[in-house]
N, C-alpha and C positions, 0 to 999 in steps of 0.2 A: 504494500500500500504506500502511494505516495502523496506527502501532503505541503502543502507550501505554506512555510506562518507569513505572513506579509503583513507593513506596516509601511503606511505614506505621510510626509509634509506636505503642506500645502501653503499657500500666500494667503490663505484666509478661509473663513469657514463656509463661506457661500457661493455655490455653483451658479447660482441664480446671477451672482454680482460678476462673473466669470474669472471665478479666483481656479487658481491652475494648481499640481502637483508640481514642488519643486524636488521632491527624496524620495525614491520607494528604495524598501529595504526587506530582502526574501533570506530565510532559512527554509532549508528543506529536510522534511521527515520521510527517512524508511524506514516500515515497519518500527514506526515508533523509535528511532534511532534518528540522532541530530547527525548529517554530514559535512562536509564540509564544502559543499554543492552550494555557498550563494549567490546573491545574486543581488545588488547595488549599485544604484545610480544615483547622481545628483542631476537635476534639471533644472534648461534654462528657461523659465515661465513665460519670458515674452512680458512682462509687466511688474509691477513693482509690487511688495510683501506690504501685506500691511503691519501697523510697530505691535500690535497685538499678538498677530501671529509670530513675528519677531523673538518677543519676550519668551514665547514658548520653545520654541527649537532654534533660535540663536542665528541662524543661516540668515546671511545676507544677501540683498542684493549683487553689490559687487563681488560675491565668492560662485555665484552663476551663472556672469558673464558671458565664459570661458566655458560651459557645459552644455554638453546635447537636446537638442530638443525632445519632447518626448515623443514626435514620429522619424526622431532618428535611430530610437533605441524600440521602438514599440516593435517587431518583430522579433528582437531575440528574447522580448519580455513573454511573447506570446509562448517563442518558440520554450521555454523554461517552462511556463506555469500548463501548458497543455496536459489536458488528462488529468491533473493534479487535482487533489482538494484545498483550496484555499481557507487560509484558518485566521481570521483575523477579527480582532476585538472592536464591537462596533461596526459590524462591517457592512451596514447601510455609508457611513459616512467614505468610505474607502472603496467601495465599490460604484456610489455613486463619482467620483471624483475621477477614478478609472474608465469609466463607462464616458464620463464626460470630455477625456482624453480621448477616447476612442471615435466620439462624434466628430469630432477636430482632421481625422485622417483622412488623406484621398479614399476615393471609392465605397467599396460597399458599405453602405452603418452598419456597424459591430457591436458587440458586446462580451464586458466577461464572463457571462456566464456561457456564452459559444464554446466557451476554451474549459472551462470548468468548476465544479463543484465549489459553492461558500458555507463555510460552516461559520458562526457568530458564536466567539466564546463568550462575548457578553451575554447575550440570552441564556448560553449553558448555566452562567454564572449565576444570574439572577435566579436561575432555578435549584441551582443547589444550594445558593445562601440567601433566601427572601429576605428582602428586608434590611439587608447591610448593604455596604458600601463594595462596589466588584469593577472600581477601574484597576489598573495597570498594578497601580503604588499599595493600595488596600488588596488584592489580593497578593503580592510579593511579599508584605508580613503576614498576612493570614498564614503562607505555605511556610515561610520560613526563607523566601528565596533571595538572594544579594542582590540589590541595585543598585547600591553607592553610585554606582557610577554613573546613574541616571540624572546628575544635575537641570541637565538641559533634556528634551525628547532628542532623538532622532532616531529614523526609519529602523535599521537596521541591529541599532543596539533594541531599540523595541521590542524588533521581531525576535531576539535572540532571548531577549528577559519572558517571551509571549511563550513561546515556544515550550520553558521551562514549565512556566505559570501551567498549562494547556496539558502538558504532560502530569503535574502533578493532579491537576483535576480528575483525568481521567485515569490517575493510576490506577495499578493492579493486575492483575493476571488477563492475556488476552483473548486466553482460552482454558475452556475447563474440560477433562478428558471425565465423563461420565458415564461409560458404558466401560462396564467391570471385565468384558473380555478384552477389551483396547488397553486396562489397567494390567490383565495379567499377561498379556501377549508383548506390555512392554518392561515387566518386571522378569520374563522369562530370557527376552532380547539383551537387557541389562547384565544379567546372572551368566549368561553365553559370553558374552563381551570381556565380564572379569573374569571368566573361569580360562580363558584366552590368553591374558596374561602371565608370562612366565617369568621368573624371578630368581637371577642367578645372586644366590648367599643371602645373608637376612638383610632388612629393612637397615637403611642408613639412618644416622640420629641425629641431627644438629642442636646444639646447645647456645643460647642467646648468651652474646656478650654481657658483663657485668653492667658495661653501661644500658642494656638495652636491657635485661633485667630494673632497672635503676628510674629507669624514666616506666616501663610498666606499672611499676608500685606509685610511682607520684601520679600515675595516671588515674589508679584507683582511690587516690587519695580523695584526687577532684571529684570522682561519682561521688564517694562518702558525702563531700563536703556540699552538694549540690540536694541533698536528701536523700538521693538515692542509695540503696546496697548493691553491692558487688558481689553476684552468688559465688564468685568463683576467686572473691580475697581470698 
């Protein structure tokens, strides 16, 4: 399965005012596995940010200048997210802004959903936690997940802090093997496999350095100290 976290800037909040994408920023998931497959651009808007939008993702005008329009890049964007699930937070606002990029281009009117699947983890969000708070920043401490370094937005560190967020939502096992002959037919396959193995002289033993003895116990120390017990002080 393949799924794309994608996250856009824009010059301002309103398609209606013909405010444009200046950032998308892609990570891509297989099979639930982040690679190293993304995909980032900065864009040249053709018009000026308003200081609103400014204050939020920091990108300036004159750092735009000097970058591609977005029907310069708009095919390899396509050609990446095709097939894909697209997983983005909010994703009326980013897909409308997309979509509005799209009416911009020579020939046929497009759309992204021509190219593929939107899942809106904010909807997911709002379903698992009614009633709280479920942008970006509120659920990175809900899960526990780092974004220091979110000062300022942008696209790509988004889509990568999204990504995480998105994964723990949905953790857990992807599949559950429920039929007892598929259980013993792979604990039989198991049992063949190790009994397969052969092993010249006993088992080797490694023994942990003093020091690494040394920092185990301080490490126990901390669970004690944190309220927790250590079955295995």
């Amino acid at each position: 399965m393949r799924q794309i976290i994608l996250d856009t800037e824009t010059t301002g909040l309103e398609i209606s005012q013909d405010h444009r994408i200046i950032e998308i920023g892609c990570v891509e998931l297989i099979d639930r596995r982040i690679t190293d497959n993304h995909w980032h651009y900065y864009i040249n808007p053709d018009r000026e940010i308003e200081a609103g939008a400014f204050e939020v993702h920091g990108i300036s005008n004159e750092s735009l200048k000097d970058k591609p329009r977005f029907r310069d890049v708009a095919q390899d964007f396509i050609n990446y997210i095709e097939g894909a699930e697209l997983v983005i937070h909010n994703a009326p606002f980013d897909v409308g802004f997309l979509n509005h990029e799209f009416s911009k281009l020579e020939g046929e009117p497009s759309s992204i959903e021509r190219y593929c699947t939107v899942l809106d983890t904010l909807v997911m969000a709002r379903q698992k936690h009614p009633g709280q708070k479920n942008n970006l920043d509120a659920l990175c401490k809900r899960y526990e997940i780092n974004n220091s370094q979110r000062s300022l937005h942008g696209a790509l560190l988004d889509a990568q802090i999204l990504a995480e967020v998105y994964l723990f939502m949905t953790g857990g096992q992807t599949a559950l093997i429920l039929d007892e002959s598929q259980v013993e037919s792979g604990y039989k396959a198991q049992v063949e496999r190790l009994g397969a193995i052969k092993r010249d002289g006993p088992l080797p033993i490694w023994s942990g350095s003093a020091a690494s003895e040394q920092a185990h116990c301080e490490y126990l120390e901390f669970i004690q100290q944190q309220g927790s017990e250590a079955a295995w002080k």
